[in-house]
C-alpha positions as CSV (number, residue, x, y, z in Angstrom):
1,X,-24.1,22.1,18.1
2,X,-22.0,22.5,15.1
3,X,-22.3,25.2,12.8
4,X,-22.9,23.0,9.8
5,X,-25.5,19.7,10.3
6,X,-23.8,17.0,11.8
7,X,-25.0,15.0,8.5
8,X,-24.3,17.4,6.2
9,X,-20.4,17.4,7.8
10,X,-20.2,14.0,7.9
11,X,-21.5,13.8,4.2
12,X,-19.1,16.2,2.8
13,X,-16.0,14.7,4.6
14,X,-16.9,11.2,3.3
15,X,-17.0,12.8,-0.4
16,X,-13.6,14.9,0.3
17,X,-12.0,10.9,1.3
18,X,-13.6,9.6,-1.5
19,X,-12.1,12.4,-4.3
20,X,-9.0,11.5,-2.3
21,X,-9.5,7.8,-3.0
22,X,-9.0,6.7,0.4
23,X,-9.4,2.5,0.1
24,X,-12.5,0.8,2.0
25,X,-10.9,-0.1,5.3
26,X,-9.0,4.0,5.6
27,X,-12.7,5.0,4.7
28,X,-14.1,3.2,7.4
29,X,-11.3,4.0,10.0
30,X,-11.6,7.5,9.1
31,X,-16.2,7.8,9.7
32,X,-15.3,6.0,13.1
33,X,-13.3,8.9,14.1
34,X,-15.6,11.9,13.2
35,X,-18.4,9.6,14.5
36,X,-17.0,9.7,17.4
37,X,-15.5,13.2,17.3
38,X,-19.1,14.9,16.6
39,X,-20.9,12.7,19.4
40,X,-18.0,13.7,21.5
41,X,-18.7,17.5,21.2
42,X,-22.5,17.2,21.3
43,X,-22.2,15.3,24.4
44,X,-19.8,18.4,25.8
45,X,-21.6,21.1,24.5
46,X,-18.5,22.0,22.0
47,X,-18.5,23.5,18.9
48,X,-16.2,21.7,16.3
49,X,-15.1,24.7,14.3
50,X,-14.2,26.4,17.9
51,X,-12.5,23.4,19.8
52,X,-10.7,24.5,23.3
53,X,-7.2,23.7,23.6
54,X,-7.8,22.9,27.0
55,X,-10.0,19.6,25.6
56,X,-8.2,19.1,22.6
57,X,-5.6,16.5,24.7
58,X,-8.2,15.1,26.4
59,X,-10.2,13.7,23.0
60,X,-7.3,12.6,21.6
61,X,-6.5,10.4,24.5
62,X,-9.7,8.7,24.6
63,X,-9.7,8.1,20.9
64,X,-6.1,6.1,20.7
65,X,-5.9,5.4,24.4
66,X,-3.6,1.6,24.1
67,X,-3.7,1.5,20.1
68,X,-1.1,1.3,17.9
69,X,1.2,4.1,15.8
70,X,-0.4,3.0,12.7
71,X,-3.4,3.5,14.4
72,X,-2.5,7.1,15.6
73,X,-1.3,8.3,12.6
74,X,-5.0,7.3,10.7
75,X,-6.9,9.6,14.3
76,X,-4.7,12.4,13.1
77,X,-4.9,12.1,8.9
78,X,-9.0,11.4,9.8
79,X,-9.1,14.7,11.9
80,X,-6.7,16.8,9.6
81,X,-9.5,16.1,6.8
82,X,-12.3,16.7,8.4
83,X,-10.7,20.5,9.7
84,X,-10.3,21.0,6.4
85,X,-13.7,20.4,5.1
86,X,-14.9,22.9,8.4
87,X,-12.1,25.7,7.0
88,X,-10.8,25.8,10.0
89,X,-7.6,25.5,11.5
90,X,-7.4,21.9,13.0
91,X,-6.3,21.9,17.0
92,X,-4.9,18.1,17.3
93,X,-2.6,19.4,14.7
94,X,0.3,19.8,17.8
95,X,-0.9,16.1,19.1
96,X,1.6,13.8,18.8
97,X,1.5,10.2,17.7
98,X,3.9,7.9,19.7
99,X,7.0,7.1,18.0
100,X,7.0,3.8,16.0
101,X,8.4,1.4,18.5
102,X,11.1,-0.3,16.8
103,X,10.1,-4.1,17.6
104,X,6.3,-2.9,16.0
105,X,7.7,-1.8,12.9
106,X,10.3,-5.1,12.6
107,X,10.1,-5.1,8.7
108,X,8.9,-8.6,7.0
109,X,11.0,-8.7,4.2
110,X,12.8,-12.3,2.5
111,X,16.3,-12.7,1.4
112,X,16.5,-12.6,-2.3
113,X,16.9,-16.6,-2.6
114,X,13.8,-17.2,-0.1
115,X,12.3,-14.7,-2.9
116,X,13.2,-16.6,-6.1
117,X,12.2,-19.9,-4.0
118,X,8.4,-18.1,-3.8
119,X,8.6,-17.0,-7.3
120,X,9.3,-20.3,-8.7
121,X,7.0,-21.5,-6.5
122,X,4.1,-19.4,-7.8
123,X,5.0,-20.1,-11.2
124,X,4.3,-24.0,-10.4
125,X,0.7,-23.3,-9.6
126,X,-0.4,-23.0,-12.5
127,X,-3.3,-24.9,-12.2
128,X,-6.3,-22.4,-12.2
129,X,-7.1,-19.0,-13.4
130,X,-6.3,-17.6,-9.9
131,X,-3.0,-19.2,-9.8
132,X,-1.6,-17.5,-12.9
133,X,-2.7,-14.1,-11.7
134,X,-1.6,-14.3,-8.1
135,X,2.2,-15.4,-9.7
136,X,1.9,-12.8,-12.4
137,X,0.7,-9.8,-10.1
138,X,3.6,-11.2,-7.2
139,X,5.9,-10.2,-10.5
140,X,4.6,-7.3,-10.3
141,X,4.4,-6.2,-6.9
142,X,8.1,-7.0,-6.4
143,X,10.3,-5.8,-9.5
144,X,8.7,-2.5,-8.6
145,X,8.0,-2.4,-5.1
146,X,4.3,-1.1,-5.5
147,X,2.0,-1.4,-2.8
148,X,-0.6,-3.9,-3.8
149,X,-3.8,-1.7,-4.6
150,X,-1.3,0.3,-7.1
151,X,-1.3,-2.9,-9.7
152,X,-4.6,-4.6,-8.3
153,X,-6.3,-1.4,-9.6
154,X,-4.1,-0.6,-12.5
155,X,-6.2,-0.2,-15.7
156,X,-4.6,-1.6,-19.4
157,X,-4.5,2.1,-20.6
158,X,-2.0,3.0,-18.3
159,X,0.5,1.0,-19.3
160,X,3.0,2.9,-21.3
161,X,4.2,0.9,-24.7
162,X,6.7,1.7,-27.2
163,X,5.9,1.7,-30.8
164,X,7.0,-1.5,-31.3
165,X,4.5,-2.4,-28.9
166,X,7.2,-3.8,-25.7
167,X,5.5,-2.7,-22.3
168,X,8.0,-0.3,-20.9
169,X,6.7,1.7,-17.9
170,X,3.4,1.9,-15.5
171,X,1.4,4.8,-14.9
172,X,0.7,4.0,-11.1
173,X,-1.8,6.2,-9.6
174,X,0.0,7.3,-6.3
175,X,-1.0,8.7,-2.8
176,X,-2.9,12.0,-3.0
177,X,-4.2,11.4,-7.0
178,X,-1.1,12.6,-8.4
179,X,0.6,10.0,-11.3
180,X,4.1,9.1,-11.7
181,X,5.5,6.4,-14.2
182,X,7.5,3.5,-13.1
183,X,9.9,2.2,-15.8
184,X,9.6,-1.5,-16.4
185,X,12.1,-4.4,-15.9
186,X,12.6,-6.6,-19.1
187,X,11.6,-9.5,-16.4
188,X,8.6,-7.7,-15.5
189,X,7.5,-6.7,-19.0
190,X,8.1,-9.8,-20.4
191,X,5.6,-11.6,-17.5
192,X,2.9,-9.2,-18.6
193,X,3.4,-10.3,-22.3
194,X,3.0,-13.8,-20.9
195,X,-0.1,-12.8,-18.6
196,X,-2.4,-11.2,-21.6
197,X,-1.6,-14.2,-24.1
198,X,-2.5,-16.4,-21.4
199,X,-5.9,-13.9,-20.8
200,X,-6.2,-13.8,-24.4
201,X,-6.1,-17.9,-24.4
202,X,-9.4,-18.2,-21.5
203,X,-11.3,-15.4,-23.1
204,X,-14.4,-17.3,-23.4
205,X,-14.0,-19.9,-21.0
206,X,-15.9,-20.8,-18.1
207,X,-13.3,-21.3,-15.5
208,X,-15.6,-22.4,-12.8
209,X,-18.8,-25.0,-13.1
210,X,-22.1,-22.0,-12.3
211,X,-20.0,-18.9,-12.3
212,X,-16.8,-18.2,-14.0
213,X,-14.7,-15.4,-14.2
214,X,-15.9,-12.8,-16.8
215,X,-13.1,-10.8,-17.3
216,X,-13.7,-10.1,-21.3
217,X,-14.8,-6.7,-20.8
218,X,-12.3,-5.8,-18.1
219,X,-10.3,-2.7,-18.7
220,X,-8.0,-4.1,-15.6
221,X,-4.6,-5.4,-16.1
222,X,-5.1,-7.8,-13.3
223,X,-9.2,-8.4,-13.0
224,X,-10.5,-11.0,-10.8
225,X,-13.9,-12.7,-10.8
226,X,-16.7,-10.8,-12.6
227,X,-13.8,-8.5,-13.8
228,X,-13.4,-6.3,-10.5
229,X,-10.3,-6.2,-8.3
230,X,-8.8,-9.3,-7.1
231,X,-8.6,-8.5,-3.6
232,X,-5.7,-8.0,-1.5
233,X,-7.3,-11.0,1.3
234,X,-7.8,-13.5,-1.6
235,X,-4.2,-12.4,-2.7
236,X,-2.9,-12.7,0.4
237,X,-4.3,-16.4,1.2
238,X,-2.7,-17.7,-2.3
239,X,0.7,-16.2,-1.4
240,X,0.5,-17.6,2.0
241,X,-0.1,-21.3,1.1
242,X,2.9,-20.7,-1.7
243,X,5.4,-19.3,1.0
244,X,4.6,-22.6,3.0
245,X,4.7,-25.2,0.1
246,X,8.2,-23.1,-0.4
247,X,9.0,-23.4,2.8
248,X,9.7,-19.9,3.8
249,X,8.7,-17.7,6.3
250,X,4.7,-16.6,5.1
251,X,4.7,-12.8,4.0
252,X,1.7,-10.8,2.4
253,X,1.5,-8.3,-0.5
254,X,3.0,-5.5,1.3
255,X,6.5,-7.4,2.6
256,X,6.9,-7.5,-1.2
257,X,7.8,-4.1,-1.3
258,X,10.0,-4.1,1.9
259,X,11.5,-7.0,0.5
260,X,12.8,-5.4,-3.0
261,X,13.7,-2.1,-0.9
262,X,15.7,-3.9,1.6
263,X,17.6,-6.3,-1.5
264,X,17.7,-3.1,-2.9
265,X,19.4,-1.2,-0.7
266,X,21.1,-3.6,1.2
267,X,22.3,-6.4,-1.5
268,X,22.3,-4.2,-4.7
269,X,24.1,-1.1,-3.5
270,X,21.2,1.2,-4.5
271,X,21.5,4.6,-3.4
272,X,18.8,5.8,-1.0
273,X,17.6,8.8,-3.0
274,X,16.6,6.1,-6.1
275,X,15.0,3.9,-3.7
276,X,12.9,6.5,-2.3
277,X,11.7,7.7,-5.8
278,X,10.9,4.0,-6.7
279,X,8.8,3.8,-3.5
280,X,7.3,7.2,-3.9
281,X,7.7,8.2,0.0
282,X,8.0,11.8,0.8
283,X,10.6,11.6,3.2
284,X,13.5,10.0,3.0
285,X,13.0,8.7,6.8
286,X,10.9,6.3,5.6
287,X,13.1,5.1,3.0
288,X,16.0,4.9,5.5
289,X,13.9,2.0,7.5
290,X,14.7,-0.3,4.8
291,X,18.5,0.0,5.9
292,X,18.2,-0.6,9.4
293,X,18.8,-4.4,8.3
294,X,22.5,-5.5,7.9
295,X,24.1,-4.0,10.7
296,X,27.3,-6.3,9.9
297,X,27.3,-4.3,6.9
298,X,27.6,-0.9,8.2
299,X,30.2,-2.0,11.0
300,X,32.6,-2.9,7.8
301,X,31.9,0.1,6.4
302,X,32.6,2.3,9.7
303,X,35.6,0.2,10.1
304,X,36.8,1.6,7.0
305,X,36.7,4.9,8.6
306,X,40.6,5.1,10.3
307,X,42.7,7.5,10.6
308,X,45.7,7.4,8.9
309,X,48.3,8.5,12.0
């Protein structure tokens, strides 16, 4: 077997994810890989640390045999991890995930009057507790172009204030730990004015019959029942019935953020470079999907390109 217990491995890669803050679902994506890696090798008689090339395709074909890119790319970040717990070097670095098929990756995004149709929208439902913080946290989400657990776990502290006391940036926690602060729309900052005075105005209230939401001691900027995250399903389901009271197409949290890229890029003029900084990718590849979308554009723009004879 392996040089190290296959519990002991399995509980130090689980810390390692954890100090990486990997969300639930990654977590448990990731466990079903080394599972399954570690059972693999027992059942062969193979040593993890000392994996032979010659099986190396082999287990990786079994493990994403008719699954999805997404699902490729999480096998390979799963097994980079755990190769780095063992300190040594990792042999499916070389294995390569199939390309993202273009019709997979077809970007859910709204045109930016479908968006101010689902904002206003939002805004209506203002009805319960729940109603306030989907619209408010929507806000959020799309004048910066976050992915959702970026604001759902954002604490009050990190918001960035000027001495006057006007919100002016976010410190978002990005991938990998690291921090980075997102300057503030007035838009934006003025909907989280209006989001803490209307906190400020249930403190105290039961919002439900039996339960209610206690969100008094929250340090959250967005806290949901008992003050823990609101999660991204319940937020989802809100924003859903809201896209088809508005009659547009239904999108989740995270076509909130292809949807300011692509008005971004595509309506506003932004330059590329910005956009990628908002969005805090790595490469600029990823960035670049977001202009894949007017193609009218981009024939007037090579049709500027004639030669003057």
């Amino acid at each position: 077997g392996s040089v190290m217990s296959e519990d002991s491995l399995l509980e130090r890669v689980t810390a390692a994810a954890e100090e990486r803050q990997l969300s639930h679902n990654s977590l448990i994506a990731y466990r079903r890989t080394w599972l399954k890696i570690i059972a693999w090798a027992a059942a062969e008689g193979l040593v993890l640390e000392t994996f032979p090339v010659e099986r190396v395709g082999q287990f990786y074909e079994e493990a994403t045999r008719g699954r999805s890119a997404s699902h490729h790319l999480q096998v390979k970040a799963a097994l980079a991890l755990l190769y780095h717990v063992l300190g040594s070097p990792n042999p499916f670095a070389k294995c390569l995930a199939p390309k993202f098929a273009p019709e997979k990756t077809e970007l859910r995004y709204h045109t930016s009057s479908q968006m101010g149709q689902l904002l206003r929208e939002l805004r209506e439902d203002k009805a319960s507790y729940f109603g306030h913080l989907t619209y408010h946290l929507a806000t959020a989400l799309f004048f910066t172009g976050c992915r959702y657990h970026e604001w759902a776990l954002l604490t009050i502290d990190r918001l960035v204030r000027e001495p006057e006391g006007v919100i002016i940036a976010a410190r978002l926690q990005v991938k990998g730990g690291s921090f980075r602060d997102l300057p503030l729309t007035t838009e934006l900052s003025d909907s989280l004015e209006e989001w803490f005075a209307f906190l400020e105005s249930v403190k105290g209230v039961r919002l439900r019959r039996g339960g209610g939401v206690n969100f008094a001691g929250s340090a959250l900027v967005f806290p949901g029942r008992d003050g823990a995250p609101f999660s991204n399903k319940a937020f989802n389901a809100r924003l859903k019935l809201a896209c088809q009271r508005a009659r547009v197409p239904v999108i989740s949290a995270h076509p909130l953020r292809h949807t300011a890229a692509t008005l971004l890029l595509n309506e506003r003029g932004a330059n590329l470079r910005d956009v990628q900084a908002l969005l805090g990718h790595k490469s600029i590849a990823t960035t670049a999907r977001y202009t894949h979308v007017d193609s009218q554009r981009l024939r007037t723009v090579v049709g500027n390109l004639r030669l003057h004879s």
